[in-house]
N, C-alpha and C positions, 0 to 999 in steps of 0.2 A: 858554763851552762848556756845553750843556745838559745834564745829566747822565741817567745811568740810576739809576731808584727803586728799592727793596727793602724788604721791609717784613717780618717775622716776630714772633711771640710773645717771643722771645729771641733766642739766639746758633745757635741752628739755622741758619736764614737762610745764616749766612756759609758754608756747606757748599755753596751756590748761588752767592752772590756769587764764595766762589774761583774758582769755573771759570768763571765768563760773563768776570772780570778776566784771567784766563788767557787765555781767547779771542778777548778784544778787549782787550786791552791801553793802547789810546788813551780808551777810554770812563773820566769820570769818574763815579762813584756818588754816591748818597747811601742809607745805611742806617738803617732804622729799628728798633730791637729796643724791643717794647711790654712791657718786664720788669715793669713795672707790672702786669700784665694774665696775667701768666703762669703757669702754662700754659695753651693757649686749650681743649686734649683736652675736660676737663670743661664747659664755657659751650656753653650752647646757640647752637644756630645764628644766632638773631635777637641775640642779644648780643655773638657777632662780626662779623656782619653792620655793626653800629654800630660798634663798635671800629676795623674794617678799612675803614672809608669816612671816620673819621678822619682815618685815616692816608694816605689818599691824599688827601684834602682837603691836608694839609699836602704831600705829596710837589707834588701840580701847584702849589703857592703854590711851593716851589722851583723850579718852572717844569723839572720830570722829563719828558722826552720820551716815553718808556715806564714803566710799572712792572710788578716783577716780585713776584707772592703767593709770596714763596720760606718757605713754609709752605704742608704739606699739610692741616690741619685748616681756617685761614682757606680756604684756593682749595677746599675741598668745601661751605664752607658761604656763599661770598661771592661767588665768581667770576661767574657770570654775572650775579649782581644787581648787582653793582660795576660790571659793564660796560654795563649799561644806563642807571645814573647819571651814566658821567665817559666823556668824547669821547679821551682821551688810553687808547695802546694799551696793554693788560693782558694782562700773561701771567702764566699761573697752573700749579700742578704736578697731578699725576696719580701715585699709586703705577706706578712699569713694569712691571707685570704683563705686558702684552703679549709686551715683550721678554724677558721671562724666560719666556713662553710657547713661545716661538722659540728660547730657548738650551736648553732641559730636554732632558736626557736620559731623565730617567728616568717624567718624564709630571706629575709631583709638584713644584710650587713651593709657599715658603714666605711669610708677607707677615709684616713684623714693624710695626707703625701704629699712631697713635692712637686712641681709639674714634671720637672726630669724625670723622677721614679715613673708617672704617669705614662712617660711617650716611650719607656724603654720596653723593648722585646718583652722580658721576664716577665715585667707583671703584665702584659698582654697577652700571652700565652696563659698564663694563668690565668686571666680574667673569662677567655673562653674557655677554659675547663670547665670552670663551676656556673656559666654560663645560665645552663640546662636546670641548677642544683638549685640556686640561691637572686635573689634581683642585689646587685650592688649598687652601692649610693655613693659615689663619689667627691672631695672636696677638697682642693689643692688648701694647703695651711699657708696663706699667704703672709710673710712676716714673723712668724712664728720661731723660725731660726735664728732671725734678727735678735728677736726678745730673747733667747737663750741665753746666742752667745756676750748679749750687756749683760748676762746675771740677774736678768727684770723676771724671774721667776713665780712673782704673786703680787705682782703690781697690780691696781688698778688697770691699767693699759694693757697689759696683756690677758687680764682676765674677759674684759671688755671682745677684746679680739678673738680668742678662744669661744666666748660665750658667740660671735657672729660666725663664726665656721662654725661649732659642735649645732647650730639653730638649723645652719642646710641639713645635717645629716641627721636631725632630730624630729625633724618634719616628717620622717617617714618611720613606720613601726621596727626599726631596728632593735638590737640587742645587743650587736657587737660591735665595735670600735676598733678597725686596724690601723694601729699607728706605722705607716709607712716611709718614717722619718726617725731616724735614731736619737734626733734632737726630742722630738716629741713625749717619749719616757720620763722626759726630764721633768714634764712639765704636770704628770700622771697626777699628784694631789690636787692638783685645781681642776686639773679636768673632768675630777672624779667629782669632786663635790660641784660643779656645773652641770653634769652631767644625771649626776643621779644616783643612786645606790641598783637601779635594775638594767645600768649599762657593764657590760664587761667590755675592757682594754687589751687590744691583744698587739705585744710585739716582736720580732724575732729574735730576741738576744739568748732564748733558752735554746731555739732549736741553732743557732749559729753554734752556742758551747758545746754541744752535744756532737755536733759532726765534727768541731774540733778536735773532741777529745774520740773520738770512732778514728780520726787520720791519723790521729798521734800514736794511738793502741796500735793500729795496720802495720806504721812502720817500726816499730820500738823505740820514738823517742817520747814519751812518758820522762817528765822529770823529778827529779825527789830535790828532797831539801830545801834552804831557805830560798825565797824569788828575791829577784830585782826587778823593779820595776821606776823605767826611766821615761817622761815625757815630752817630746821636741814641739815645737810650734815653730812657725811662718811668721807668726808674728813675734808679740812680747812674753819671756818666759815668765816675769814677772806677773804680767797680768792672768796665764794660761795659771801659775799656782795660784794666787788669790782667788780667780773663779772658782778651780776645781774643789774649794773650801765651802765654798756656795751650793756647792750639789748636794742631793740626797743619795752620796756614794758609798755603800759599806763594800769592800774595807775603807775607811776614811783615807784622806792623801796624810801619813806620815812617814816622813823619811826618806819621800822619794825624793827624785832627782828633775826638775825641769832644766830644760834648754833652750837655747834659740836653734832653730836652724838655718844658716845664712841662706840668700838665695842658691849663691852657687852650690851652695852642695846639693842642688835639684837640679842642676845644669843651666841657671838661666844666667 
């Protein structure tokens, strides 16, 4: 059974993977988290560029039917050069601006992302789409990934840090909240109660499953039966499965499989 690829800076990612496995339930995975490498926010674009062609160098040597950039910083700085290199289909993410342009009440959305995501094409083009439509409030989540990928989920100190970015973008009559960081999902229950009960959260992991499973239907590879589903890291496999027990992941991690990935099997 061919599986579907995934690839992120770290444990982001699986904010994306939950739901595409929610959505297709017979597809098995293979995850890549480049904890090695993390966080990508700060590296210039030609340095993930190389990083994220790695990774899918290794993904199609698994013989991955599609891969998915589930990182906002890689898909701003890599995506369509990736897909100019490798014949196997690439889906990449997008802050949902748009759609928080369409839920706003008050005319006002919020963007909470990396600076990567920030300087990349995609969400710059979008940004002057809805230009005209909506005023967007923007706030790089500085440390935010840090606090993730320790597992510091509702510490003090990142609530602390959360409460000093969600305060930029709260200052102004806003309604919606784009999390344009796949890490940021993670961190959705404290944001939420920081936040307030009349903020909505919005991130792209439904509308990524969705055109996953629209490529999959296109070509006939739809999969049935039981998944596997396998995790590689950059860094410690060890600590990549004790984290991934720390998430708010349904389906929970049982059974699966972590790894390490040496360097060299990314060419360095």
């Amino acid at each position: 059974m061919t599986p579907i690829g995934l690839f992120d800076s770290g444990i982001g990612g699986l904010s994306v993977w939950q739901e595409i496995v929610r959505q297709l339930p017979h597809e098995s995975t293979i995850y890549v988290a480049d904890q090695g490498h993390c966080p990508y926010g700060p590296r210039s674009a030609e340095e993930i560029r190389t990083l994220s062609a790695q990774i899918v160098q290794f993904l199609v040597s698994q013989e991955c039917k599609l891969i998915v950039i589930a990182c906002n910083t890689a898909s701003a700085a890599a995506l369509k050069w990736l897909r100019t290199q490798f014949d196997v289909p690439i889906v990449g993410l997008e802050p949902a601006i748009k759609l928080a342009a369409h839920l706003t009440q008050t005319g006002h959305v919020g963007l909470l992302a990396t600076a990567g995501t920030l300087k990349g094409e995609l969400f710059q083009a979008t940004a002057r789409q809805i230009a005209d439509q909506v005023q967007l409030h923007v706030q790089v989540g500085t440390g935010l990934v840090e606090q993730v990928e320790a597992g510091a989920l509702a510490t003090p100190q990142t609530a602390a840090l959360l409460q000093q970015h969600l305060a930029v973008l709260l200052a102004h009559p806003i309604d919606q909240i784009v999390l344009g960081c796949t890490h940021y999902p993670l961190l959705h229950s404290l944001m939420a109660e920081l936040a307030g009960p009349h903020i909505h959260f919005i991130d792209s992991a439904d509308a990524v499953a969705r055109q996953v499973q629209r490529i999959l239907t296109q070509h006939g590879l739809l999969a049935t039966g039981e998944p596997h589903h396998a995790f590689y890291t950059t860094g410690s496999a060890s600590y990549l499965e004790q984290l991934s027990r720390k998430l708010p992941l349904q389906p929970t991690p049982m059974n699966w499989q972590f790894l390490a990935l040496p360097g060299d099997s990314l060419g360095e």
